[in-house]
ZALUMLUM-721182 format. One line per field, with one value per atom (N, C-alpha, C): atom name; residue in one letter; residue number from 1; x, z, y. Coordinates in Angstrom, 1 decimal, decimal comma. Atoms other than C-alpha are relative to their C-alpha. Example, Ala and Ser with C-alpha at 12.3 -4.5 7.8 and 13.67 -1.06 7.14 Angstrom:
<rs>
a [N | CA | C | N | CA | C]
r [A | A | A | S | S | S]
k [1 | 1 | 1 | 2 | 2 | 2]
east [0,9 | 12,3 | 0,9 | -0,9 | 13,7 | -0,8]
up [0,0 | 7,8 | 0,0 | 0,0 | 7,1 | 0,8]
north [-1,2 | -4,5 | 1,2 | -1,1 | -1,1 | 1,1]
</rs>
This chain:
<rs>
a [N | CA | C | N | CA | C | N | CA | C | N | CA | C | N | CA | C | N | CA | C | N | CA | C | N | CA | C | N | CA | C | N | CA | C | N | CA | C | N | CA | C | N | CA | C | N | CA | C | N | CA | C | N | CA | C | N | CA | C | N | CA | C | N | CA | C | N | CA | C | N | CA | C | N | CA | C | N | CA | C | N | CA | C | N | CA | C | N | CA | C | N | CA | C | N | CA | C | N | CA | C | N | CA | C | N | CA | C | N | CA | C | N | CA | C | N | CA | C | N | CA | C | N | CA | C | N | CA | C | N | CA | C | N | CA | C | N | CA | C | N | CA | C | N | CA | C | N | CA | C | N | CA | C | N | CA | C | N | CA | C | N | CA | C | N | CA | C | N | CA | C | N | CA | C | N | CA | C | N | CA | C | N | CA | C | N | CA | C | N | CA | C | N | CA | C | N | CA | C | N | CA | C | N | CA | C | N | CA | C | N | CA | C | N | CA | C | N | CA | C | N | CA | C | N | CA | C | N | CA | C | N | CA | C | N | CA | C | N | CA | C | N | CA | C | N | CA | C | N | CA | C | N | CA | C | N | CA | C | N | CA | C]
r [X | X | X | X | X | X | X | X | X | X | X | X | X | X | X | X | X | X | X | X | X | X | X | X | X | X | X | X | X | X | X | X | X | X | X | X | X | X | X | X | X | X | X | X | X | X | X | X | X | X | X | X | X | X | X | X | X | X | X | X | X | X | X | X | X | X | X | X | X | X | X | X | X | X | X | X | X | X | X | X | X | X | X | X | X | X | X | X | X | X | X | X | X | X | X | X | X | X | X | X | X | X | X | X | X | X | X | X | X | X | X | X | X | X | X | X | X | X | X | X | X | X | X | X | X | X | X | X | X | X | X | X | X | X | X | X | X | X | X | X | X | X | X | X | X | X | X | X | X | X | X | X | X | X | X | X | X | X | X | X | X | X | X | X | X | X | X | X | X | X | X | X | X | X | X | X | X | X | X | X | X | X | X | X | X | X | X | X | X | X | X | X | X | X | X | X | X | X | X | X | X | X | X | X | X | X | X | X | X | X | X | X | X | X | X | X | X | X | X | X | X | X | X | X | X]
k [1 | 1 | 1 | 2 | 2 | 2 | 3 | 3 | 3 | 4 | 4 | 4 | 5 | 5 | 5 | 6 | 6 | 6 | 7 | 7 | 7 | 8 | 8 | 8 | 9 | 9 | 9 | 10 | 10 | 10 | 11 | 11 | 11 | 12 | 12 | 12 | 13 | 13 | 13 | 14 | 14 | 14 | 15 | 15 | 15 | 16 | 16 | 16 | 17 | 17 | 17 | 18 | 18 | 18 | 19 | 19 | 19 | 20 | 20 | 20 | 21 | 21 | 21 | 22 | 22 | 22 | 23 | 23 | 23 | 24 | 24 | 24 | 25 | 25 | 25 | 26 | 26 | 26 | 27 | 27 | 27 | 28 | 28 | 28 | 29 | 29 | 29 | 30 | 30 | 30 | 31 | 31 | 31 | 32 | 32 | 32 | 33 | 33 | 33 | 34 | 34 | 34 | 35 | 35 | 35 | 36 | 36 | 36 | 37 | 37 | 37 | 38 | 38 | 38 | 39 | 39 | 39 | 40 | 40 | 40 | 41 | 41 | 41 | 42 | 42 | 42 | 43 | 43 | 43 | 44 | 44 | 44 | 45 | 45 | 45 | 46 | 46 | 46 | 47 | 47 | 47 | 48 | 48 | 48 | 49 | 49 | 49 | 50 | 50 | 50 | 51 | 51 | 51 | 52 | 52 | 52 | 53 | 53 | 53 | 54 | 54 | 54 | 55 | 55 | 55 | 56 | 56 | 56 | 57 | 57 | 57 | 58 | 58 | 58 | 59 | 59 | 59 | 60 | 60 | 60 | 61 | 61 | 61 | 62 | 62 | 62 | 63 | 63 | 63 | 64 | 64 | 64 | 65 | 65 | 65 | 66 | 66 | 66 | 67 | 67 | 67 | 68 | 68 | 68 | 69 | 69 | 69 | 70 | 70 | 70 | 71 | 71 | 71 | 72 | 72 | 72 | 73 | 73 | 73 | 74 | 74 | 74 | 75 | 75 | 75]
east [1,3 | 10,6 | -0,2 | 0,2 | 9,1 | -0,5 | 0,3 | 8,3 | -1,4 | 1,6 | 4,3 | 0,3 | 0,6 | 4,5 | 0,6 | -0,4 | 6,7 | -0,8 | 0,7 | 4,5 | -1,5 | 1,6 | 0,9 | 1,2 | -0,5 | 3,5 | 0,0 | -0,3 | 4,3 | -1,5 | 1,1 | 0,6 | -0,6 | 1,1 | -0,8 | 0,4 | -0,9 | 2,2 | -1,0 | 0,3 | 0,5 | -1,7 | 1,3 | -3,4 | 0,3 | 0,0 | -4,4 | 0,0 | 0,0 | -4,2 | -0,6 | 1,3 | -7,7 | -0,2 | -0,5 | -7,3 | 0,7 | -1,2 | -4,0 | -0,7 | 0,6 | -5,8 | -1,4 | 0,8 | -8,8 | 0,8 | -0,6 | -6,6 | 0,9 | -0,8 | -4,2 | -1,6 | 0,8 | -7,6 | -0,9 | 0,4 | -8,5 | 1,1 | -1,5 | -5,2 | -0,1 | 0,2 | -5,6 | -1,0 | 1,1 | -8,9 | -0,5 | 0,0 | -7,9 | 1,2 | -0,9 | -5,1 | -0,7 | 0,7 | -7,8 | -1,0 | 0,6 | -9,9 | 0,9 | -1,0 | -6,7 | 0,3 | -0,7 | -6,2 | 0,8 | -0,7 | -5,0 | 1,5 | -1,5 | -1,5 | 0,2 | -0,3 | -1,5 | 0,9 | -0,9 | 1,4 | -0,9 | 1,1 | -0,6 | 0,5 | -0,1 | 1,3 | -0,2 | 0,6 | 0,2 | -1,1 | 1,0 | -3,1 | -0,6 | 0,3 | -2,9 | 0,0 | 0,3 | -1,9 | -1,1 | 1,0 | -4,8 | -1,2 | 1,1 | -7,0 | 0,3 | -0,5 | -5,3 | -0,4 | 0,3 | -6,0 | -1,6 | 1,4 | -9,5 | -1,0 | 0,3 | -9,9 | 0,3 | 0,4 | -8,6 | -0,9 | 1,3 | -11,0 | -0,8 | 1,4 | -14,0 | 0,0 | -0,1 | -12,9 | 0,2 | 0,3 | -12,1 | 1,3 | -1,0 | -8,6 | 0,9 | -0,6 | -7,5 | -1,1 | 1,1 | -9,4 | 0,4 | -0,3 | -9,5 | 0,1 | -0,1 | -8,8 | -0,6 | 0,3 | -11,0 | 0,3 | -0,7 | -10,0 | 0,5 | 0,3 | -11,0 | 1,4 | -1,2 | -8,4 | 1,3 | -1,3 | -5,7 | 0,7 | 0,2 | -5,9 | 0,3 | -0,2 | -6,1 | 1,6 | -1,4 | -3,0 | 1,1 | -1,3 | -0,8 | -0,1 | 0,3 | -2,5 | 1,0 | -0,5 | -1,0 | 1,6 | -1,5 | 2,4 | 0,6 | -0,7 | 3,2 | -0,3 | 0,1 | 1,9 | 0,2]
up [-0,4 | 20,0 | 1,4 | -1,3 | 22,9 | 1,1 | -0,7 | 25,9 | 0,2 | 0,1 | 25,4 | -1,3 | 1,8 | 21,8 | 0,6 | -0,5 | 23,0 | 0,6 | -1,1 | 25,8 | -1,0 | 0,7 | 23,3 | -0,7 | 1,1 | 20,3 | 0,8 | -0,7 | 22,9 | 0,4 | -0,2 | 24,1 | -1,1 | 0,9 | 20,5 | -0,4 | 0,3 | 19,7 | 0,7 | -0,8 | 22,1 | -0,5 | 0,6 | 20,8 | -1,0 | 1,1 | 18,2 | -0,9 | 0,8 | 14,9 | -0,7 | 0,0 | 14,2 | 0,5 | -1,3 | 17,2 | -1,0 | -0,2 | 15,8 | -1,4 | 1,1 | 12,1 | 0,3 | -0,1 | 13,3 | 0,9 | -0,6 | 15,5 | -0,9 | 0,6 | 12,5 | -1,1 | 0,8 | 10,5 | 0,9 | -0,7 | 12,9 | 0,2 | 0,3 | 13,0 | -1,6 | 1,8 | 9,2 | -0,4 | 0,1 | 9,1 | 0,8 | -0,2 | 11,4 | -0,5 | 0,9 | 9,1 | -1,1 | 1,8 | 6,2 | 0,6 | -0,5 | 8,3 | -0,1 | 0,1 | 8,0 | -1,2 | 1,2 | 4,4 | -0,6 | 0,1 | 4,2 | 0,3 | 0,0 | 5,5 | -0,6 | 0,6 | 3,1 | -1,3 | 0,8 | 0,5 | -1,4 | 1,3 | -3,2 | -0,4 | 0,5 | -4,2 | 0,2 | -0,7 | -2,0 | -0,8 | 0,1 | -2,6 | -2,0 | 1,6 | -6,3 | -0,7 | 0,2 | -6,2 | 0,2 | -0,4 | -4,2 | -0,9 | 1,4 | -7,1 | -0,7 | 1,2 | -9,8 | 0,5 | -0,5 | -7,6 | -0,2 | -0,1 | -6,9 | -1,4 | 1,1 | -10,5 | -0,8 | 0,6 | -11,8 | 0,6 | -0,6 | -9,5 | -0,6 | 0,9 | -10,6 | -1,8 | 0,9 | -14,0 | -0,9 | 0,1 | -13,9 | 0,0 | 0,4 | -14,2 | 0,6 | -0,9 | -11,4 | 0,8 | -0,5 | -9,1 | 1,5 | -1,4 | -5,3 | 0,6 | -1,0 | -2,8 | 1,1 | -1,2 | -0,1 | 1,6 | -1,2 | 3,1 | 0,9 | -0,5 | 4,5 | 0,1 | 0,6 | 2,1 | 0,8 | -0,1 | 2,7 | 1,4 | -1,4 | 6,5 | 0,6 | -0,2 | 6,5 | -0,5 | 0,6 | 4,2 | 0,8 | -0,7 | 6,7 | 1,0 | -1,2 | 9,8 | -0,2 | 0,6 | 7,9 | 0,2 | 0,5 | 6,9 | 1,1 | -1,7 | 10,6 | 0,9 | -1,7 | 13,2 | -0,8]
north [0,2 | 19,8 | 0,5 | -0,3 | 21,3 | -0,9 | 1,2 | 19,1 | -0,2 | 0,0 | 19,5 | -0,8 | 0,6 | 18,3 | -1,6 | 1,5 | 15,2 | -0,7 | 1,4 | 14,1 | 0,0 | 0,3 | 14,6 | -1,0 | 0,4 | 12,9 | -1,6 | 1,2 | 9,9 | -0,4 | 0,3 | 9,8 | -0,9 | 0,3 | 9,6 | -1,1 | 0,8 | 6,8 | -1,4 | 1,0 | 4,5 | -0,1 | 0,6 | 4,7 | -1,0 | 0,7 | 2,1 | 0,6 | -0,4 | 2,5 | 0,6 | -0,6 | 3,2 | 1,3 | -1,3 | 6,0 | 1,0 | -0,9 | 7,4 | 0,5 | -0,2 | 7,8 | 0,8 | -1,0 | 9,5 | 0,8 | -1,5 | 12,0 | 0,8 | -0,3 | 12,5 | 0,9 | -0,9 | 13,4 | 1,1 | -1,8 | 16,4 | 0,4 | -0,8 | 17,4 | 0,7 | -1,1 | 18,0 | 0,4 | -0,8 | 18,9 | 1,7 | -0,8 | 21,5 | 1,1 | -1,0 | 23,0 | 0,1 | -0,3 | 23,0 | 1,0 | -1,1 | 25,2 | 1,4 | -1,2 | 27,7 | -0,2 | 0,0 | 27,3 | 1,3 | -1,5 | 30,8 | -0,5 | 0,1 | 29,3 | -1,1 | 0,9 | 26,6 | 0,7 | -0,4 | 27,1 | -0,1 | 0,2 | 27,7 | -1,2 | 1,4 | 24,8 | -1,1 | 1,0 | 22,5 | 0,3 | 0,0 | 23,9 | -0,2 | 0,0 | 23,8 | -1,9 | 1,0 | 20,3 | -0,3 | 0,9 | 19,0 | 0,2 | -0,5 | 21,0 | -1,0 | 0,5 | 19,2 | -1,8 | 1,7 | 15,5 | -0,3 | 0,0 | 16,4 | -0,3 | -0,1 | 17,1 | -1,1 | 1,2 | 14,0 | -0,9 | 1,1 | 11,9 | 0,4 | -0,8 | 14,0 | -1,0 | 0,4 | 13,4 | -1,6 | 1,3 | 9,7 | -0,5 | 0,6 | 9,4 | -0,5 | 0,6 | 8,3 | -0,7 | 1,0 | 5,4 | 0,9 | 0,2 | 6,2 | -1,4 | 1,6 | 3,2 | 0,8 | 0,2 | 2,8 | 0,5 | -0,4 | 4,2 | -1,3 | 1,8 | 0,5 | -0,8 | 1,2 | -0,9 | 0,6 | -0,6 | 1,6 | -0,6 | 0,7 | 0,9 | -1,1 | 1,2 | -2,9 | -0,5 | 0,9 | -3,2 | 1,0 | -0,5 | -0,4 | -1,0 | 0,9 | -2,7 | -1,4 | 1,0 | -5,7 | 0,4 | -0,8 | -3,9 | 0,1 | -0,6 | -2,5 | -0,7 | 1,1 | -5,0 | -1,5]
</rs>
């Protein structure tokens, strides 16, 4: 690790969890803006996910839920 990535990685360690969860979703919102370097496999999965939700065969959870029960789990 370089000593930039450490001191942002130590930084983001210390927001809340709410915080560290919306900086983790612009982090990956900004590697889907590059989807060009996404491996097809990856990208083929997330088709094949998307596609069972659409289709019914899998339920989503909540973002809400997901959240409350790591909140729970880790503090």
């Amino acid at each position: 690790m370089t000593e930039l990535f450490s001191e942002i990685a130590n930084s983001a360690l210390g927001l809340s969890v709410k915080e560290r969860a919306q900086l983790a979703h612009v982090i990956i919102a900004s590697i889907h803006d590059d989807r060009s370097e996404l491996p097809s496999a990856c990208d083929n999965e997330l088709k094949k996910r998307v596609q069972d939700i659409r289709r019914g065969r899998v339920k989503g959870i909540p973002a809400e839920e997901v959240f409350a029960k790591l909140e729970e789990k880790y503090h």
